[in-house]
C-alpha positions as CSV (number, residue, x, y, z in Angstrom):
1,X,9.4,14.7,-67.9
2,X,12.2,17.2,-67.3
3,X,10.5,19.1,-64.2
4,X,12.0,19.9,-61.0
5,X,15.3,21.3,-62.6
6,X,18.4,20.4,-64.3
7,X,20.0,17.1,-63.9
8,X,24.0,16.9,-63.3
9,X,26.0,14.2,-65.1
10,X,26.3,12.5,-61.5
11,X,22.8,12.6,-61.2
12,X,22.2,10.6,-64.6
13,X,24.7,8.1,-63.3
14,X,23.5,7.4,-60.3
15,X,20.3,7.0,-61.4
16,X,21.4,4.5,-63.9
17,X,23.5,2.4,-61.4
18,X,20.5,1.6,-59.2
19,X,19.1,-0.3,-62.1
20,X,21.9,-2.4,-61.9
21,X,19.9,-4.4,-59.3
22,X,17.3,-5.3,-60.9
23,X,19.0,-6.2,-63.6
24,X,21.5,-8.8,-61.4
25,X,18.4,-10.2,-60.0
26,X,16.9,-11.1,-63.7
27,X,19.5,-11.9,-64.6
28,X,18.8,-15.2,-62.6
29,X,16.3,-16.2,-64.5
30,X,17.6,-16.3,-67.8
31,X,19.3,-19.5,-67.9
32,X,16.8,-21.4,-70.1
33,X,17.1,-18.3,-72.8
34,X,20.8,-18.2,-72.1
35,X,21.4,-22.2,-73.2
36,X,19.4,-21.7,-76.1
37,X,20.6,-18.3,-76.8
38,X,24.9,-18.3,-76.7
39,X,25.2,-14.6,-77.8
40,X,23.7,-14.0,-74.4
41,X,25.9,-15.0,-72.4
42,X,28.4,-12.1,-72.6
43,X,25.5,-10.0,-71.8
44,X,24.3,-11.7,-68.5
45,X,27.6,-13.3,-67.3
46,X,28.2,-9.8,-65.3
47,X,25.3,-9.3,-63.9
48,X,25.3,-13.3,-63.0
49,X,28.6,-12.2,-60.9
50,X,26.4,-9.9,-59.4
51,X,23.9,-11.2,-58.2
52,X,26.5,-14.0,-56.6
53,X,28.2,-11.1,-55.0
54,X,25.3,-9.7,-53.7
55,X,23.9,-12.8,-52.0
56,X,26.5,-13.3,-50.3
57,X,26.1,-13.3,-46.5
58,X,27.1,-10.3,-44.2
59,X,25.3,-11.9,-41.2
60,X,24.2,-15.1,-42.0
61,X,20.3,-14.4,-42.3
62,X,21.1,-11.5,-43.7
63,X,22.4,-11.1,-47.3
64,X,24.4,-7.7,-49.1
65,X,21.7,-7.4,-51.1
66,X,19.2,-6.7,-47.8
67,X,21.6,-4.3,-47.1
68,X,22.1,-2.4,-50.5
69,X,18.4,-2.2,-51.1
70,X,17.9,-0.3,-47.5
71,X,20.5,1.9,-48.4
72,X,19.2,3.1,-51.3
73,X,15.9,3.2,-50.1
74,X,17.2,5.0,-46.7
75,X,20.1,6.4,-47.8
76,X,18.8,8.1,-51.6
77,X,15.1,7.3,-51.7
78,X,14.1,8.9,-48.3
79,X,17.0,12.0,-48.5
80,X,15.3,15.1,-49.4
81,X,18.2,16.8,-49.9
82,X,18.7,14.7,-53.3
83,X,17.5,15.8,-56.8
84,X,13.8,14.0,-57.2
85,X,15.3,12.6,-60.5
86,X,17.9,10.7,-58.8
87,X,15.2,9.9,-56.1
88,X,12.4,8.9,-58.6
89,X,14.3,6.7,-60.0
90,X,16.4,4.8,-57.2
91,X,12.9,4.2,-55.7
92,X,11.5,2.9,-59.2
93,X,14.6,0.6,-59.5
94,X,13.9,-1.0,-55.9
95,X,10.3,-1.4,-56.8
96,X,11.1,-3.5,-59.8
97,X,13.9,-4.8,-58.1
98,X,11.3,-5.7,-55.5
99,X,8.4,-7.3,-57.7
100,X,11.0,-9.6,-59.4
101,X,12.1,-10.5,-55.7
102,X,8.3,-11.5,-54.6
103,X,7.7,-13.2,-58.5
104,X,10.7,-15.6,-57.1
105,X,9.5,-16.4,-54.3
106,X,6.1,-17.0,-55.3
107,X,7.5,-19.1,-57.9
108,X,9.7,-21.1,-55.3
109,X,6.8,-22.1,-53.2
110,X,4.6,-23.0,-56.5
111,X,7.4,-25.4,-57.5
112,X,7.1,-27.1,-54.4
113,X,3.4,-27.3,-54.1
114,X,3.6,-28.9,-58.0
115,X,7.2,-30.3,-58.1
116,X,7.8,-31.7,-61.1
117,X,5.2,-32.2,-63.0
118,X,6.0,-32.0,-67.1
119,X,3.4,-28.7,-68.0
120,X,5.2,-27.2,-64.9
121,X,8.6,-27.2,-66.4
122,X,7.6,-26.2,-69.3
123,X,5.4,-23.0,-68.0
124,X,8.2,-22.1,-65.4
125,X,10.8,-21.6,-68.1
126,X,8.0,-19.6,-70.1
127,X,7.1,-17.3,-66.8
128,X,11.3,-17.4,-66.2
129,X,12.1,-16.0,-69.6
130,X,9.0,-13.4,-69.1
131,X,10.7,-12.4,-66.0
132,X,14.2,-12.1,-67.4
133,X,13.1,-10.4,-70.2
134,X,11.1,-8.1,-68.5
135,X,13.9,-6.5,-66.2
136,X,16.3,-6.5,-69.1
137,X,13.7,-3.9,-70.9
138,X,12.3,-2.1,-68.2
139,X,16.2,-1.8,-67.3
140,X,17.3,-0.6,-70.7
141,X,14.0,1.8,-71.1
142,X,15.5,3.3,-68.2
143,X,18.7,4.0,-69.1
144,X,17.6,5.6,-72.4
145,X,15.2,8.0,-70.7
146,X,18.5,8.7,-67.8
147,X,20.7,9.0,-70.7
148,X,18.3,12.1,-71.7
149,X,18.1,13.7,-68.8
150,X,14.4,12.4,-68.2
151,X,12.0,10.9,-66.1
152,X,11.7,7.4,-67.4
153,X,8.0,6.5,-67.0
154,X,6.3,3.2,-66.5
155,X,2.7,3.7,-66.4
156,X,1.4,2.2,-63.0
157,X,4.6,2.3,-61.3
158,X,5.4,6.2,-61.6
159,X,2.3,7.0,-61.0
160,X,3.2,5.2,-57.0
161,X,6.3,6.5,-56.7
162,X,5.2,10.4,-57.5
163,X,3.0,9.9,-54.7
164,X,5.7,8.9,-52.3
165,X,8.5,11.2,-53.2
């Protein structure tokens, strides 16, 4: 969709850099694909270094990647003096960004409830690869539609987010 006006070239790019966090927080889970897969490893190895950099501690419960997040979400998401295409799609980025947070941590407390049991192993590298996979595409979806000049739609998820902005 190409509605509510023109999109600049800074527009386009700062919509495109927000989906840089979901992609470092993947990125995480790829490790089984990664070892099987070498070619990969070019590919993730920066966003690996993100996601490092980003959990790093600015006070100690509190990591950079807290404090990113909210200001996006304060700072672009919530500004109604940005374009909505820059908006839509920060918002859409912390949303995924967000669902591959709580997948994690859902996972996390699943591995501890079933520790290491062998079909556990085995399924949590399946649901890992799902996950990594997943924010790879919906990542590089996105930056096809931003490289257009459009709305990059995901069916449940847009629908939210055109509510909210």
């Amino acid at each position: 969709m190409t509605w509510r006006g023109a999109n600049t070239i800074w527009d386009r790019l700062g919509a495109g850099a927000t989906y840089l966090l979901p992609m470092a927080a993947g990125a995480i889970f790829g490790g089984s694909l990664v070892t099987q897969f070498e070619f990969l490893v070019p590919l993730v190895f920066p966003f690996i270094q993100l996601a490092a950099g980003l959990s790093t501690a600015v006070i100690p419960p509190i990591s950079l990647q807290f404090v990113v997040w909210f200001a996006i979400f304060l700072g672009v998401v919530r500004n109604p003096k940005l374009r909505h295409f820059l908006r839509f799609h920060a918002f859409q980025a912390l949303l995924i960004d967000l669902a591959i947070a709580l997948l994690g941590a859902v996972l996390t407390l699943f591995t501890r409830l079933f520790g290491e049991l062998p079909f556990w192993t085995s399924l949590l590298d399946t649901i890992f690869t799902v996950i990594f996979l997943a924010a790879f595409a919906l990542s590089f979806y996105s930056f096809y539609w931003i490289a257009q000049g459009k709305y990059a739609e995901i069916p449940v998820l847009s629908d939210v987010i055109y509510r909210q902005i």
